[in-house]
N, C-alpha and C positions, 0 to 999 in steps of 0.2 A: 406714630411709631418713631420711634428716636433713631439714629442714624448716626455713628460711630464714624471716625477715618477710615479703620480696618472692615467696614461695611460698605462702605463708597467705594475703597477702592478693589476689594474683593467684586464688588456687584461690575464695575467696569474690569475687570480681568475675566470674569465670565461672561460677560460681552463682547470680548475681541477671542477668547479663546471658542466662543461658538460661531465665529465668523467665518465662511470658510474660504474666503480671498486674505486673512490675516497671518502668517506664519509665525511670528515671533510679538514679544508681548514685555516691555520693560516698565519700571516704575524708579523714578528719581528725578535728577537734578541733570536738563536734557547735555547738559557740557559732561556726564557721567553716562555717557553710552559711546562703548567704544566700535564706532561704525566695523571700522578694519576687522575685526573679529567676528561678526555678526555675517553668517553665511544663507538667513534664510531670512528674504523680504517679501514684502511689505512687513513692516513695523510699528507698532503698535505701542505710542511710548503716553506716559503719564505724568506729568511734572506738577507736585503739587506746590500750587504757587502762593498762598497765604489761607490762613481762617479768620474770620471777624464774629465776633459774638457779639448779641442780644440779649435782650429780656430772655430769658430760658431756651435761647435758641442758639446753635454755632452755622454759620454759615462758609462751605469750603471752596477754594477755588479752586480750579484744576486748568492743565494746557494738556489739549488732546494732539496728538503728534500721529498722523500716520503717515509712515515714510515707504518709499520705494527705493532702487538703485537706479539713477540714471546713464 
């Protein structure tokens, strides 16, 4: 079954959003979350960090980020 960006990372945002120690849940480029604004943690962030392609294949990387306030 083929595996799209918008499948990847839909499939990990309904994995932190049924997580129930996760409160917030962001997707970007991790210097594009503005900590100061963000009132409810642990944090749940997504940086998508390159794709490489293959023979009929793409391959995605990702950086998982959960964050607290210390």
């Amino acid at each position: 079954m083929n595996k799209t960006y918008n499948n990847v990372i839909n499939r990990l945002l309904l994995i932190s959003e049924n997580h129930k120690q996760i409160f917030s849940t962001s997707v970007g480029d991790i210097w594009s979350v503005n900590i100061e604004k963000m009132e409810k943690f642990p944090l749940f962030h997504i940086n998508p960090t390159s794709v490489s392609t293959g023979d009929s294949t793409l391959t995605y990387n990702f950086q998982i980020f959960i964050m607290d306030m210390v």
